[in-house]
C-alpha positions as a printed Julia matrix, in Angstrom:
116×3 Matrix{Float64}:
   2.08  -18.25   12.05
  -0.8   -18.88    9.55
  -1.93  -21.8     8.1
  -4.1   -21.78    4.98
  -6.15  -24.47    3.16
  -7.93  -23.87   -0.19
 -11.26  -25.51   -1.44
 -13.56  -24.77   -4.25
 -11.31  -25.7    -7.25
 -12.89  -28.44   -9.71
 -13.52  -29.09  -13.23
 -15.59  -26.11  -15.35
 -16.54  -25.92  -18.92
 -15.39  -22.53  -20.43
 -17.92  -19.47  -19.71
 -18.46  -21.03  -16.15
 -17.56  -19.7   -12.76
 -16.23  -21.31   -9.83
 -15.62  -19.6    -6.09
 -12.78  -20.26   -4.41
 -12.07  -20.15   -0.55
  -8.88  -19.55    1.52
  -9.09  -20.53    5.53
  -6.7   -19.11    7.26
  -5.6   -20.36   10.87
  -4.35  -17.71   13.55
  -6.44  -14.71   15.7
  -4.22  -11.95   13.64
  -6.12  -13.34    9.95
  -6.78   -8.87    9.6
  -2.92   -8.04    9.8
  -2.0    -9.99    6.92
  -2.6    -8.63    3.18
  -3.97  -11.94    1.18
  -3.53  -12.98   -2.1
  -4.4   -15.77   -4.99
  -1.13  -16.88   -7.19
  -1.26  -19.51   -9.58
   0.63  -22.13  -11.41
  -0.07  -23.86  -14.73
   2.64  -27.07  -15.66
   5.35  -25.85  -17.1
   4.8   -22.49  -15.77
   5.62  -19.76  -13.43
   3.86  -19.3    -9.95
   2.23  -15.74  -10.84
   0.12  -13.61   -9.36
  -3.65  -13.7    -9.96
  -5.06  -10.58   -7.6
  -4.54   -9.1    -4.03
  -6.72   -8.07   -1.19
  -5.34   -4.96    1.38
  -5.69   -5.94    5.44
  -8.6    -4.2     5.48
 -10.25   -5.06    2.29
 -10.42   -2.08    0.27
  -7.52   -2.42   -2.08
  -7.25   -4.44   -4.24
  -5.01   -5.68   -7.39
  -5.51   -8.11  -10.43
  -3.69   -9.31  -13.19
  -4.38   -7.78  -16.48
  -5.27  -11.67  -17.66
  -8.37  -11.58  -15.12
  -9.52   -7.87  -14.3
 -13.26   -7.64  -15.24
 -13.51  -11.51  -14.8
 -12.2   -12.27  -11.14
 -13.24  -10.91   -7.87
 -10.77  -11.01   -4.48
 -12.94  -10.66   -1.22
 -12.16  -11.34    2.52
 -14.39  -12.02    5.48
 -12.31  -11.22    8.94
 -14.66  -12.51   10.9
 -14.6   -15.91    9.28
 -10.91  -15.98    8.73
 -11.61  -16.4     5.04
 -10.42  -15.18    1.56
 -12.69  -15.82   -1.71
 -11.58  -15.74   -5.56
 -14.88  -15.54   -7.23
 -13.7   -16.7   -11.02
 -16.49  -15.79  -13.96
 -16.15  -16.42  -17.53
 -13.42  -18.99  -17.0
 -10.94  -19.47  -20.16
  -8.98  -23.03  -20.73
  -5.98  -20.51  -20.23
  -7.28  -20.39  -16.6
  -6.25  -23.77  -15.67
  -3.71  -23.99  -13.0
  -3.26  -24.85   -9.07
  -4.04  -22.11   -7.07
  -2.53  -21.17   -4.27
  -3.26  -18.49   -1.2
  -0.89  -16.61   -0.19
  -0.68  -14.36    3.52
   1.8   -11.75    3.74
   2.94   -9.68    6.81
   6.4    -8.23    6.38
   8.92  -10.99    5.7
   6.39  -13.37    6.89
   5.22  -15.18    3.62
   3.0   -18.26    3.92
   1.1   -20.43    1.16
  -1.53  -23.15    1.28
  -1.45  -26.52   -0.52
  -3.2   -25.35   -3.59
  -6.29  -26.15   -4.92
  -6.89  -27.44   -9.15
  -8.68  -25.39  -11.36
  -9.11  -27.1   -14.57
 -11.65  -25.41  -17.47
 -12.04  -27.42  -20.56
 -13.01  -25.93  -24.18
């Protein structure tokens, strides 16, 4: 089982950048393929981009390619969603998300909010 716990999100003016982490619990962090989802009210939980267990593919939503970077760090057990160029459209919770087979797991979410 993995356990995963967000931190990073915060309030941005629009053309900032924020960096957000995913810890993940567990020895077997490199078997899992990661990814950031989020959710704005009203909204669908969709996918914002996804990082391969070994880091070297990777996939983002049309709404953030060029803007958003996915990274991982086995060693630390950690996930990053380096954000540039934030839009007020980019204001959500986001959420991490490990995958292994039918194993699915999420964290709490974290609040991104970027004001115009």
């Amino acid at each position: 089982q993995v356990q995963l716990v967000e931190s990073g999100g915060g309030l941005v003016q629009a053309g900032g950048s924020l960096r957000l982490s995913c810890a993940a619990s567990g020895r077997t962090f490199s078997s899992y393929a990661m990814g950031w989802f989020r959710q704005a009210p009203g909204k669908e939980r969709d996918i914002v981009a996804a990082i391969s267990r070994s880091g070297v593919s990777t996939y983002y939503a049309d709404s953030v390619k060029g803007r958003f970077s996915i990274s991982r760090d086995t060693g630390r057990n950690k996930v990053y969603l380096q954000m540039n160029s934030l839009k007020s459209e980019d204001t959500a919770v986001y959420y991490c998300n490990a995958v292994l087979g039918s194993a699915n797991y999420w964290g709490q979410g974290t609040q991104v909010t970027v004001s115009s």
